[in-house]
C-alpha positions in Angstrom: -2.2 -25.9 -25.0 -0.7 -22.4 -25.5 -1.1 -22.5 -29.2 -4.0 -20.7 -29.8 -3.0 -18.0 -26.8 -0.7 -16.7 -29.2 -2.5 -15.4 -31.9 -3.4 -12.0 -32.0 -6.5 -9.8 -29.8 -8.9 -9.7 -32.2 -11.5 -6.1 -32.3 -14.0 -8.7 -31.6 -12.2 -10.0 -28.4 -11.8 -6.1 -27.3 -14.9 -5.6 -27.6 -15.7 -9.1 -25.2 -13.3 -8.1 -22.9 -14.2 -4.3 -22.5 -17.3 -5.6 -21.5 -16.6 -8.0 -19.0 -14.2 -5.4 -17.5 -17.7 -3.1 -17.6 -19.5 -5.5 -15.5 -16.9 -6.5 -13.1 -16.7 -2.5 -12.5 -20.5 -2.3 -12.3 -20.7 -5.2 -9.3 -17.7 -3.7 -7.9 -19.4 -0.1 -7.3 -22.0 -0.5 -5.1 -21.8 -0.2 -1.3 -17.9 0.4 -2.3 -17.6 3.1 0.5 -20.0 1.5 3.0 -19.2 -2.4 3.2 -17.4 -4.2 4.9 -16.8 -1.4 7.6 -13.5 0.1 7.4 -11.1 -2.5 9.3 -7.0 -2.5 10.0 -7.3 -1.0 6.2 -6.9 2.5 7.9 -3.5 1.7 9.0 -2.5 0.9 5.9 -4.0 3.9 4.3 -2.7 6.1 7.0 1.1 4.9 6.4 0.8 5.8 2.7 -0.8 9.6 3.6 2.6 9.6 5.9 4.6 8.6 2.9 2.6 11.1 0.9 3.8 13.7 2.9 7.5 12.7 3.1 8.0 10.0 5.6 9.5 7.7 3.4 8.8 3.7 4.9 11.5 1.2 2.9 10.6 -1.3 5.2 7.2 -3.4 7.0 4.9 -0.6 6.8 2.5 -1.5 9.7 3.8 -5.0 10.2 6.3 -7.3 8.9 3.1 -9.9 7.0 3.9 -7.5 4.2 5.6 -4.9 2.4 5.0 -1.6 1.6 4.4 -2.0 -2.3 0.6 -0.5 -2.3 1.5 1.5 1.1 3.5 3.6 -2.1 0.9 2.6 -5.0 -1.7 4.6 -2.8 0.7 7.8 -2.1 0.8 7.7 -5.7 -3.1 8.0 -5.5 -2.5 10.7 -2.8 -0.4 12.6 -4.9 -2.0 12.5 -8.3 -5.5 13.0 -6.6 -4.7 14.1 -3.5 -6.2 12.8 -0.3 -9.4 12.1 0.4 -11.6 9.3 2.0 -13.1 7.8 -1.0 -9.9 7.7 -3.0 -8.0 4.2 -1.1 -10.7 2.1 -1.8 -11.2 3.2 -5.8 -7.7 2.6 -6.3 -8.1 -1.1 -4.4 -11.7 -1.4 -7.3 -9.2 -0.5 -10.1 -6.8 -2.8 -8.7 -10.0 -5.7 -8.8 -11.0 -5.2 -12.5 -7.4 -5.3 -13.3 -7.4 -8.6 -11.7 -10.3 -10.0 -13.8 -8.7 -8.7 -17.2 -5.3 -10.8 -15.7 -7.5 -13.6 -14.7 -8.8 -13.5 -18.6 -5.6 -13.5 -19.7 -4.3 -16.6 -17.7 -7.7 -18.2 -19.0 -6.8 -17.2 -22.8 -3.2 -18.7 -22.1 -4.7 -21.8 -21.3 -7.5 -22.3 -23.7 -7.9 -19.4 -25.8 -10.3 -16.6 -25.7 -13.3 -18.1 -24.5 -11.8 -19.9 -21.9 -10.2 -16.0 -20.7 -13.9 -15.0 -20.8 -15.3 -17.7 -18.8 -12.8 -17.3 -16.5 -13.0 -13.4 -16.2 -16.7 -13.9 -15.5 -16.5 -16.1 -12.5 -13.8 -13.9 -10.9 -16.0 -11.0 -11.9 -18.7 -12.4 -9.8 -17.1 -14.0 -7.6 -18.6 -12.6 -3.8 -14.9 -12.6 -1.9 -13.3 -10.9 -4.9 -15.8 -8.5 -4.8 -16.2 -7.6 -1.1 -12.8 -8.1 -0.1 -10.1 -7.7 -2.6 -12.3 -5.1 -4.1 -13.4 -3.0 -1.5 -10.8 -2.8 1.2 -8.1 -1.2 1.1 -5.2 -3.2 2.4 -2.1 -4.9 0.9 -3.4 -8.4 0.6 -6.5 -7.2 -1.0 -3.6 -6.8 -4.2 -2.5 -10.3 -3.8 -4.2 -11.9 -6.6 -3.1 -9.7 -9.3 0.5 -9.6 -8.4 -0.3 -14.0 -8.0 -1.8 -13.9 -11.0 0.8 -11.9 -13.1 3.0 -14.4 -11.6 1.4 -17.9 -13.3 1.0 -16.0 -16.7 4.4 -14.6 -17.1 5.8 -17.9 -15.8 3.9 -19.8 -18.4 5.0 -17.8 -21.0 8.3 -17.8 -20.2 8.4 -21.5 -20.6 6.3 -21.8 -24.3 8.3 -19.0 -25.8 11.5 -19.6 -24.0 12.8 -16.0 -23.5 14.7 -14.8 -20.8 13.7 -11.8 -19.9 10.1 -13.7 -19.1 11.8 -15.7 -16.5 13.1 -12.3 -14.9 9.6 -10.7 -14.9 7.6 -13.6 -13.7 10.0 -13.7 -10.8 9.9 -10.1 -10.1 6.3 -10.6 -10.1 6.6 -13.1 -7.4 8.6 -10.8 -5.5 5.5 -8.3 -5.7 3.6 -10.5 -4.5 4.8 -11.7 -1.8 5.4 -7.9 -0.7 1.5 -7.7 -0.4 1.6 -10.7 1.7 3.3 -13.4 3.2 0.8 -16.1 2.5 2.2 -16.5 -0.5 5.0 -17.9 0.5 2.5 -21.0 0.8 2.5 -21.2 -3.1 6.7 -21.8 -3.6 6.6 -25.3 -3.3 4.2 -25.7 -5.9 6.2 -23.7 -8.5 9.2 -25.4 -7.8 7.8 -28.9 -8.3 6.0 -27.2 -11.6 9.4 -26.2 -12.8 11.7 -30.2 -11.4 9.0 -32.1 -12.9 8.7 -30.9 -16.7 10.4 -33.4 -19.5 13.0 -30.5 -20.5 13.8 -30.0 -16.7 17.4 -30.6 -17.2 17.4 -28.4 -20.7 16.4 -25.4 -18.8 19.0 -26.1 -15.7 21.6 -25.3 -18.8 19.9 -21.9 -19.2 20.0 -18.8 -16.9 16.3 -18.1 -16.9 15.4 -20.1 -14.4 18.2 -18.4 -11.9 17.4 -15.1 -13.0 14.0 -15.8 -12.0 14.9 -16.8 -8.6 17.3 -13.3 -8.5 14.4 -11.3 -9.6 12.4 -12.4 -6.8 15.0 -12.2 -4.4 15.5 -8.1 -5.6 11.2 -8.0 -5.7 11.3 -8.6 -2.1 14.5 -7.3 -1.0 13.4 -4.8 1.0 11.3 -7.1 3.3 14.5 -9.6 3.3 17.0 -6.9 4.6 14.1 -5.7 7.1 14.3 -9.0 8.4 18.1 -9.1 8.6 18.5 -5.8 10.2 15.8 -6.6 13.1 17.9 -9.1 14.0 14.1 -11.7 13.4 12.1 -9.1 15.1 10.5 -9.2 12.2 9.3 -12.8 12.0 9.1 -12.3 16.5 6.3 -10.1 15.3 4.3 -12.4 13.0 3.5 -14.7 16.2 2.0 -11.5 18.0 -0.9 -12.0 15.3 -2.3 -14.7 17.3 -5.8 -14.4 15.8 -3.8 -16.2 12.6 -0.3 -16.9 13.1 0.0 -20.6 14.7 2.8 -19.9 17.5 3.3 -23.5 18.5 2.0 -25.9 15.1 1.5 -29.6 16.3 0.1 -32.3 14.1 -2.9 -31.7 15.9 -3.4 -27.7 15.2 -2.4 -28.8 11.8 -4.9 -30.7 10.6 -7.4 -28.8 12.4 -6.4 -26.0 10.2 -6.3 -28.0 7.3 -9.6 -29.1 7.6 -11.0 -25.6 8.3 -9.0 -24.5 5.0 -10.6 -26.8 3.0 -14.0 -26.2 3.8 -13.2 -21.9 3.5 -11.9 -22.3 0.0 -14.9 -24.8 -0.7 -17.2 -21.8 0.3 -14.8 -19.4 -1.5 -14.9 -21.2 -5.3 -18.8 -22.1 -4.5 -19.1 -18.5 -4.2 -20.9 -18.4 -0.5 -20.8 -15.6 1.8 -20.6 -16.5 5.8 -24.4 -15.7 7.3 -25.5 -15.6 3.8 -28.1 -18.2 3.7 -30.2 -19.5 0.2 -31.8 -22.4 -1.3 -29.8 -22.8 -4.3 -26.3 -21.9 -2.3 -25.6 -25.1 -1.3 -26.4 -27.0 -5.1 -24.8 -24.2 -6.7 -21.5 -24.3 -4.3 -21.3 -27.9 -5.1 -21.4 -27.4 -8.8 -18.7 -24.9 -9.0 -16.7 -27.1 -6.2 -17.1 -29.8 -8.6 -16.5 -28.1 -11.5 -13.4 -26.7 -10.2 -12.3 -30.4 -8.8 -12.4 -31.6 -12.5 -11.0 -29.1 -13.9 -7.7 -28.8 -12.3 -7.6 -32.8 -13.1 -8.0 -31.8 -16.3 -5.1 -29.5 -16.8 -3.0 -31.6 -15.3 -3.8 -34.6 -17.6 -3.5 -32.1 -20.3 -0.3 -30.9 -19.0 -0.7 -27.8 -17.3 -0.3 -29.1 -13.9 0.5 -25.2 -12.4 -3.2 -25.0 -11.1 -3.3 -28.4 -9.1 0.4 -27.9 -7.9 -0.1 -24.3 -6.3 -3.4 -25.3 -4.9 -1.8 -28.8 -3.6 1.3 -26.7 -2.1 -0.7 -24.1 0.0 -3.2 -26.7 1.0 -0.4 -28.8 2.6 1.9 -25.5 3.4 -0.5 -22.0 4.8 -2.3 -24.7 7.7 1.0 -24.9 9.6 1.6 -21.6 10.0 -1.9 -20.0 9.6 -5.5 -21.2 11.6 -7.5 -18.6 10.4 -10.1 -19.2 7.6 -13.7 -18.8 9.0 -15.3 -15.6 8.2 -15.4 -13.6 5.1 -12.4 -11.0 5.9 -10.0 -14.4 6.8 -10.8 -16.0 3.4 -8.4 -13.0 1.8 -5.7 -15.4 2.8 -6.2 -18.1 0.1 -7.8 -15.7 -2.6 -4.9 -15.7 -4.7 -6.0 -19.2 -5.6 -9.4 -17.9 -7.5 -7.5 -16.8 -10.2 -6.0 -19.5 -10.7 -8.6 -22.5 -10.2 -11.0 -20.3 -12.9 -8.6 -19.8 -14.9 -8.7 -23.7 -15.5 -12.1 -23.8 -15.0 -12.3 -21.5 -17.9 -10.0 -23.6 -19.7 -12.0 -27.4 -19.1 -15.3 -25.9 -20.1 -13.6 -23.7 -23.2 -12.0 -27.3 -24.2 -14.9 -29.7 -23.8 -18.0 -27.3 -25.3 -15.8 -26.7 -28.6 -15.2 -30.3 -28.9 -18.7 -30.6 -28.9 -19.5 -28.0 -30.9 -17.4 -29.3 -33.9 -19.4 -32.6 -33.6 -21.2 -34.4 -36.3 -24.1 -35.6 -33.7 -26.9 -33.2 -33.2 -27.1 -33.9 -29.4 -23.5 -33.0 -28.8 -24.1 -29.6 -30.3 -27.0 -29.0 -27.9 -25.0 -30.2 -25.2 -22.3 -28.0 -25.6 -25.3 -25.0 -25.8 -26.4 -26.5 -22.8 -23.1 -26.8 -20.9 -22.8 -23.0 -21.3 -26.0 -21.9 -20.2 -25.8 -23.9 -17.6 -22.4 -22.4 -16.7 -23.4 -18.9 -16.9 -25.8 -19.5 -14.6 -23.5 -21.0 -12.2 -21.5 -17.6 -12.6 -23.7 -15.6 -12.4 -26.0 -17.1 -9.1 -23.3 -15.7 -6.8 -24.5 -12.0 -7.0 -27.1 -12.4 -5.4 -25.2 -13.8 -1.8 -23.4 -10.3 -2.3 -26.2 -8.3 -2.8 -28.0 -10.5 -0.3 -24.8 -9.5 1.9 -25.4 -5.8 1.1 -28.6 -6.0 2.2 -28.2 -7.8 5.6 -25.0 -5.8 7.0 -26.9 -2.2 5.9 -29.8 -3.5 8.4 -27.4 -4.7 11.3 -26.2 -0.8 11.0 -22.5 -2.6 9.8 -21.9 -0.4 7.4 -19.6 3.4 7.2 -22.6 5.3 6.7 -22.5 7.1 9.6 -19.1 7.8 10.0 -18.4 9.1 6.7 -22.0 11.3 6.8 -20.2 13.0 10.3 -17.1 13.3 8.2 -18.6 15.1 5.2 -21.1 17.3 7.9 -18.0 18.3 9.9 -15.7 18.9 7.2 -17.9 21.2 5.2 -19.5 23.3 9.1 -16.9 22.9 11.4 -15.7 26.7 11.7 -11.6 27.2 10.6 -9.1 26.9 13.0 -12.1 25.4 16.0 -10.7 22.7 18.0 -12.7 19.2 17.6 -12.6 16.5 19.9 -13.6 13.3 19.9 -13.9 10.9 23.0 -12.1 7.8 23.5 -15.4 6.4 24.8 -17.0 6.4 21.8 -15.2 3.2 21.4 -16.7 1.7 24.2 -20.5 3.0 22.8 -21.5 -0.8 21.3 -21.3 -4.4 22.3 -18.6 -6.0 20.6 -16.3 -4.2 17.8 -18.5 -2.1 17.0 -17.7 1.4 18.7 -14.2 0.4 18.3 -15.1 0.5 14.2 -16.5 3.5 14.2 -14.3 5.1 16.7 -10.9 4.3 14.3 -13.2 5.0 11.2 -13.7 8.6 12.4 -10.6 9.3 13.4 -9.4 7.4 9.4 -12.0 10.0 7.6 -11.4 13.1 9.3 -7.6 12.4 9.0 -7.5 11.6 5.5 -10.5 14.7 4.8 -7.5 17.6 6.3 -10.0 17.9 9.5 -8.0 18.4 12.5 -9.3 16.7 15.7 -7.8 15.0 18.5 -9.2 11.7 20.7 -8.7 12.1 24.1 -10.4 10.5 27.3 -12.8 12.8 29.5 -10.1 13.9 31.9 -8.1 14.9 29.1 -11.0 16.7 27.0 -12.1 18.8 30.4 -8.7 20.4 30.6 -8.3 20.9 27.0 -11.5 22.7 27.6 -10.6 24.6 30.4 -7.0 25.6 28.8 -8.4 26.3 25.1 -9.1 30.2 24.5 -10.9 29.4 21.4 -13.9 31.6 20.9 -15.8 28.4 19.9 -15.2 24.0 20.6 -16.6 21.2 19.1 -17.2 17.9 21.0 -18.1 14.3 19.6 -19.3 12.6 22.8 -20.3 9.0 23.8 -23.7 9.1 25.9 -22.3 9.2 29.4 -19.9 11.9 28.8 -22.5 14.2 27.1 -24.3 14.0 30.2 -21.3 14.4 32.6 -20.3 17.3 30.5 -23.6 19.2 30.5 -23.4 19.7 34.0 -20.4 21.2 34.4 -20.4 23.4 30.7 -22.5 25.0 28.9 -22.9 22.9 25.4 -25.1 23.2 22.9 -26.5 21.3 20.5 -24.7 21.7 16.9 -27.7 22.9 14.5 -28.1 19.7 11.9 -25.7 17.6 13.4 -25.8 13.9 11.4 -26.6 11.5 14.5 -24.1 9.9 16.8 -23.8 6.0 17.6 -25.6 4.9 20.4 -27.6 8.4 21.0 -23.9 10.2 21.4 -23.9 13.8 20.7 -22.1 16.2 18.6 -22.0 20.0 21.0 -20.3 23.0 20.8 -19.1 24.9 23.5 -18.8 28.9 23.7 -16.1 29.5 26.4 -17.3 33.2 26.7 -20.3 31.7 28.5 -20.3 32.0 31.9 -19.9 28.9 33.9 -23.2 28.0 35.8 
């Protein structure tokens, strides 16, 4: 099946796959800085800035679910670019597009160059790609490169039979796995890939196979000795994520979670969006389910039974230990998968439409013309639930625009060496998360903009206030404490001041003043 995946890039195939890596940037851009809101990304990002400046983390940079491999890929950023608040989340884009030119190349492995191109396009518009493991910056938004590295250096590594293949795939699994553990859910698969091929027992003879396994081990040896010398605190603290982590699994919980898997990763490859509502979503989702469903069949009656394995493995292995799928930030779990599944998507369509094509009969030949319009259609459908998605969360008000517009006002008129603080109650400002968002998204702009500012509770700010001998202070308030400040100090409005969440304020107060 390989055969053709050999011969050389063609200018032609540049060309083809230049511009699909155009497009994916081009549905990547927009809204990159505004949606999803910034979430537990900023304690990601905030790790690496401490890494940036010398605090060097060799172990679980926020929490043992993962390693610190992009924690150090984006003090890298810091330190060619320096930091900023728009830089985290280009370097997670760039990290996206790469993952559509890997996904081509998995495709091309499989069934040539149009199959690579076929499946480049549907992770190119794929809506969870784009939103999630394009626009947020946290480790398992990296997953599916470092996944997808994985299945194409593996299946090289077994049709040109070199060693030093075998060593990188497995360091590629290592990688992976730093950027999450869900990974893990995928090992079974490859190891019943690997037992179950004819020339099993010719390859047991060879050291590839257990240089692959060291490889991994030495790709994730950092998290493996972080375990060790926490004596399990390490794996302790995965149950504390009791929004996922299953504490207590029972048959029960199990096949609850199973259930609510398969429906997630249905919505996922039909390219929905949760609260995204259309017409065509659901005929469309049921295409590209089914599409997907006979594809991996395919494969694996052509041979290449990877796809179906992985998928089977973390089907049956991620519900014990994981429950959470609903929701468009949960389906980052299983998006390693979408590589994959297009990849032989791109491979059963690539296969069938040039078997049609090389037909004597007339109606084959349109068929196959048919097959692929009809495909690109299916691809391409999916935009719209993003930009549908866009749309809906920037008229809801979920989106960083006012944060990073009080960033950028603050940062270029807050007067040098003024004290700035910010009150814990702006957290409390909205129903649900949503003071809480913008709150930690403040506090992750001004941080990563070199604006110094502190978050302290009413009490606290009062006595900072009284203390300071500044000639000048700068207050971001929540409602109530605007008005429980004004009667005790004289504050002014700041001239041009963006606006505030939930009619807060942004004041200044002169000290020199006297106190009514």
């Amino acid at each position: 099946m390989s055969s053709r995946s050999d011969a050389p890039v063609s200018k032609t195939e540049l060309l083809l796959l230049a511009g699909l890596l155009l497009a994916a940037t081009a549905v990547r851009l927009p809204y990159l800085q505004l949606i999803p809101m910034v979430t537990d990304e900023a304690f990601e990002v905030l790790a690496a800035l401490a890494v940036y400046r010398g605090d060097w983390i060799l172990f679980g940079p926020v929490n043992p679910t993962a390693g610190p491999l992009v924690t150090y890929l984006l003090a890298l950023a810091f330190w060619l670019g320096g930091p900023g608040a728009y830089l985290p989340r280009i370097v997670i884009l760039i990290l996206g597009v790469l993952t559509v030119m890997a996904t081509y190349f998995l495709g091309r492995a499989w069934g040539g160059p149009r199959a690579g191109l076929i499946a480049g396009s549907l992770l190119a518009c794929s809506p969870v790609h784009i939103l999630v493991n394009s626009h947020i910056a946290w480790s398992n938004s990296a997953t599916p490169l470092f996944a997808t590295l994985t299945w194409i250096v593996l299946h090289h590594a077994i049709e040109r039979r070199k060693g030093w293949l075998w060593v990188a795939g497995g360091l590629c699994f290592g990688l992976a796995l730093q950027t999450h553990i869900s990974m893990a859910a995928a090992i079974p698969g490859l190891v019943v890939w690997f037992l179950a091929r004819r020339d099993v027992l010719a390859w047991l003879r060879r050291p590839g196979p257990y240089l692959a396994v060291g490889a991994a081990l030495l790709g994730y040896g950092n998290m493996i000795a972080y375990h060790l010398m926490s004596g399990g605190a390490g794996i302790a603290h995965f149950q504390t994520h009791d929004y996922a982590w299953v504490s207590h699994p029972t048959w029960a919980t199990y096949w609850a979670n199973l259930t609510t898997m398969i429906k997630a990763v249905a919505g996922t490859i039909g390219g929905q969006v949760p609260r995204i509502q259309s017409p065509c979503g659901p005929i469309v989702a049921g295409a590209l389910v089914a599409w997907c469903i006979l594809a991996l069949l395919y494969a694996a009656w052509r041979g290449e039974r990877m796809p179906v394995l992985i998928v089977l493995s973390t089907a049956l292995v991620m519900p014990y230990f994981n429950k959470r799928y609903e929701g468009l930030l949960s389906q980052r779990y299983t998006a390693f998968l979408l590589p994959l599944v297009h990849a032989a998507m791109g491979m059963a369509l690539a296969r069938m439409t040039e078997r049609w094509r090389r037909a004597q009969r007339r109606r084959l030949r349109l068929a196959s013309v048919g097959s692929m319009l009809l495909a690109g259609a299916l691809i391409l459908w999916p935009l719209s639930h993003t930009w549908s998605y866009y749309e809906a969360e920037s008229r809801a008000g979920r989106d960083n625009t006012l944060t990073l517009t009080m960033t950028r006002f603050l940062r270029e008129h807050l007067p040098a060496d003024t004290p700035l603080y910010l009150s814990s109650n702006l957290k409390g400002a909205a129903r649900g998360d949503g003071g809480y968002r913008y709150l930690r998204a403040l506090y992750y702009y001004l941080t990563l903009e070199g604006v110094d500012h502190q978050v302290l509770d009413l009490p606290q700010i009062v006595e900072q206030m009284e203390a300071d001998r500044a000639p000048e202070q700068w207050l971001l308030l929540a409602a109530d404490d605007c008005q429980a400040l004004a009667g005790r100090f004289p504050l002014e409005p700041v001239p041009d001041s963006p606006p505030v969440l939930n009619e807060g304020c942004l004041v200044r107060y002169l000290p020199s003043d006297p106190t009514p």
